[in-house]
Structures are given as C-alpha cells and as structure tokens.
C-alpha positions, 0 to 999 in steps of 0.5 A, spaced: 392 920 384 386 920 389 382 913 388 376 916 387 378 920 381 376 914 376 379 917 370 386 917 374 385 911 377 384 907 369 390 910 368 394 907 374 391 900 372 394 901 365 401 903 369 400 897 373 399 892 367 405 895 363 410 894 369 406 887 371 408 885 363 414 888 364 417 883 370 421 878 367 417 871 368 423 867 368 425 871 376 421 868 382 419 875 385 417 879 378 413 872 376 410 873 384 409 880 383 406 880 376 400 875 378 399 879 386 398 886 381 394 882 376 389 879 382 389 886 384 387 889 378 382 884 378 379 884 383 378 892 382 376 891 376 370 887 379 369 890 386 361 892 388 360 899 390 360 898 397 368 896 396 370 899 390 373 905 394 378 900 399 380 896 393 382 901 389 385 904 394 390 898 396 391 897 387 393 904 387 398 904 393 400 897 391 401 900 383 404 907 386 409 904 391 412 899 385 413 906 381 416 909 386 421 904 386 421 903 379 430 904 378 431 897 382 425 893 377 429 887 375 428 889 368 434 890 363 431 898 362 427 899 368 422 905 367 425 913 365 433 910 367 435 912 360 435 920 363 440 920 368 447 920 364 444 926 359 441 929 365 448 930 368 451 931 362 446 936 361 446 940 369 454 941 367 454 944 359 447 948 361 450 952 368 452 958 366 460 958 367 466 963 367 471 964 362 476 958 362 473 955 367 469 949 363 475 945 361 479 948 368 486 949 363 488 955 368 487 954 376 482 957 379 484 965 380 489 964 375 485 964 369 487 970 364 483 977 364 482 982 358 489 985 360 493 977 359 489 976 353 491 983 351 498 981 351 497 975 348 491 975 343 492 967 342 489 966 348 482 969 346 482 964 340 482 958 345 477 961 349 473 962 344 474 954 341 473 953 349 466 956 347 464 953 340 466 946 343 462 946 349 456 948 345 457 943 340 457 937 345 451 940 348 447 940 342 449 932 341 447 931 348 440 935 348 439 929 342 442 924 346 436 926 351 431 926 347 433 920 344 432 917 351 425 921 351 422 918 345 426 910 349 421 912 354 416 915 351 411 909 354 412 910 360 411 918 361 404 917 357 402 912 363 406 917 369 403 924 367 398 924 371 401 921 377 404 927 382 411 929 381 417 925 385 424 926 385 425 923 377 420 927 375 423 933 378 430 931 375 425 929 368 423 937 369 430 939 369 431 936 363 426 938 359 428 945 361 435 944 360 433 941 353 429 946 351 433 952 354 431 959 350 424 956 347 419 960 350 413 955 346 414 949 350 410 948 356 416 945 361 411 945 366 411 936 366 414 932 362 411 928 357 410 924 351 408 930 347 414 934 350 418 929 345 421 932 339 422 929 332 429 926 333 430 927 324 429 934 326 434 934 332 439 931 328 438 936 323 439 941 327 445 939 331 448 938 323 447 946 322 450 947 329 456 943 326 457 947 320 456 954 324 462 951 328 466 948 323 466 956 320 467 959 327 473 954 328 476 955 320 476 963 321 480 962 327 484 958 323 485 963 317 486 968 324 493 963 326 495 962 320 495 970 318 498 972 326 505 974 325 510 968 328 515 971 334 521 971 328 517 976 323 
C-alpha cells in the first residue's frame, strides 16, 4: 500500500476504524489505541496538500503495523484467527499420502503390499475404509473453512488490497486446499468473493456422505459374502 495511491489508502482508513471500533472500550490500551487511530485519521482526512503525503504516510504505518499484529488484539476474535485450526486440519487431509500411512495402523516399513493383501484380501477393504473416511473428514472441514471465511468476511474485503503477509499466504494455501481441483476459482488472493455459499457447501458434503455410506455398504455386503476360515 503506497500512501500516495488515494484510492488504496481510503481503504486503509477503512481497515483503520474497523479495528479502532473493534478494541474494547473497557481496556485501557484498546481505548488509548482507538482514539490515537481515530486522531490519526482525522488529521489525514484534514491534512492540506503541503502535508498530506507525511500524514498519510504516518496513518497508513501506524494502521498497517496495528494489522500485522492483529493475532495479539485484545479482541475476543481478533481479525482472520478462525482459519488456523481448519488450515492445519486441511495441510494434513489434502498432502498426498501413501497407503495406510494416514491413520499410521502399520509401522512405517511394515505397511502390507499388493503381495500381503493378496494373501489377505480383508486388508484391501480396510484400506479403502482408510480412504472413504479421510475423504469425509476432509469434506466437513473444507465447510468448517469456508464456515470461518464467510466469519471473517469483513475482514478480508478491508485487507485484499494490502501486500501479502505470512497469514495471507497460510489464507492462499486454504483457499487452494478448499478449492482443490476447481480449476474456475481465481486463488490467486483470498477474499471476500472467494466465499462460498455455505447452503451449497453443506449440500455437497451431504452428497459425499451418501457416496460414503454406499461405498462402506458394499464393503459390508463384501465382509458378509467373504468365506469364515471354518467354511
């Protein structure tokens, strides 16, 4: 953000106030911190031309270093948290993974091949169970994440035109992870139009549910029919 850019730096402002009324006025630092952001946007909003560029410079920095500490606001949410448990949730159910080695049931290098499984074709159905339940879980918490985008909605629409910082980047990764295989979704920046219709979303992990469940009933009717070692 260059605080000669006008247009940019009208959407600082907006940042600015929207974490000044965000401070809660019964703490002694927010309450000081909201009136020094409030009399610093005053006085940009009033500056003459001769000192316009300074004071937007000083508004914007002071706006922009407040931001980049935003996790430590004493705010009971502070601004783009609600992301950090569904992105870790989602980095581990998205990476790409060897057989068996999600759930860790065998000891690594100790995991059956397609010789073991030969010789014990049950083991292939708990693979595949291995399989349906991690894409399951993944599906209910790519909702949980745009569950937490549509939270912080606000607040991405004020920080899409700021340069990107490291939750930025953990934001991008989400959006990928979420969007994972659609190839119409601009992931370049999150934001608030990246939001999903979360009716939809809850649609969808419903039609998943019911694709599991038909999966896990045909290995059911599978284990039913497989011959008992007393036949």
């Amino acid at each position: 953000m260059h605080p000669e850019d006008a247009a940019s730096f009208e959407k600082t402002l907006a940042l600015g106030k929207e974490i000044a009324e965000s401070l809660p006025s019964n703490d002694v630092l927010g309450r000081w911190m909201a009136h020094h952001i409030g009399d610093l946007i005053i006085r940009a909003q009033a500056a003459d031309e001769s000192q316009v560029q300074s004071v937007r410079r000083e508004t914007a920095s002071t706006i922009l270093d407040l931001w980049s500490h935003r996790a430590s606001l004493n705010t009971q949410d502070p601004p783009i948290t609600s992301f950090g448990p569904v992105f870790r949730a989602l980095e581990r159910l998205s990476e790409k993974q060897a057989p068996w080695h999600f759930y860790g049931t065998f000891r690594s290098g100790h995991q059956p091949d397609a010789s073991d499984m030969g010789m014990a074709p049950l083991l292939q159905h708990a693979l595949e169970l291995e399989d349906i339940v991690r894409g399951v879980v993944r599906d209910v918490v790519v909702l949980a994440a745009e569950e937490a985008a549509s939270k912080e909605a606000k607040w991405l629409e004020l920080s899409e035109h700021l340069d990107e910082d490291d939750q930025h980047r953990a934001l991008q990764e989400v959006f990928r992870l979420m969007h994972e295989g659609d190839h119409e979704t601009d992931l370049q920046a999150p934001h608030s139009g990246q939001i999903g219709d979360l009716a939809a979303k809850s649609a969808e992990v419903g039609a998943s549910l019911r694709k599991a469940e038909a999966r896990i009933a045909r290995i059911r009717l599978a284990l039913e029919e497989h011959p008992s070692p007393d036949s």
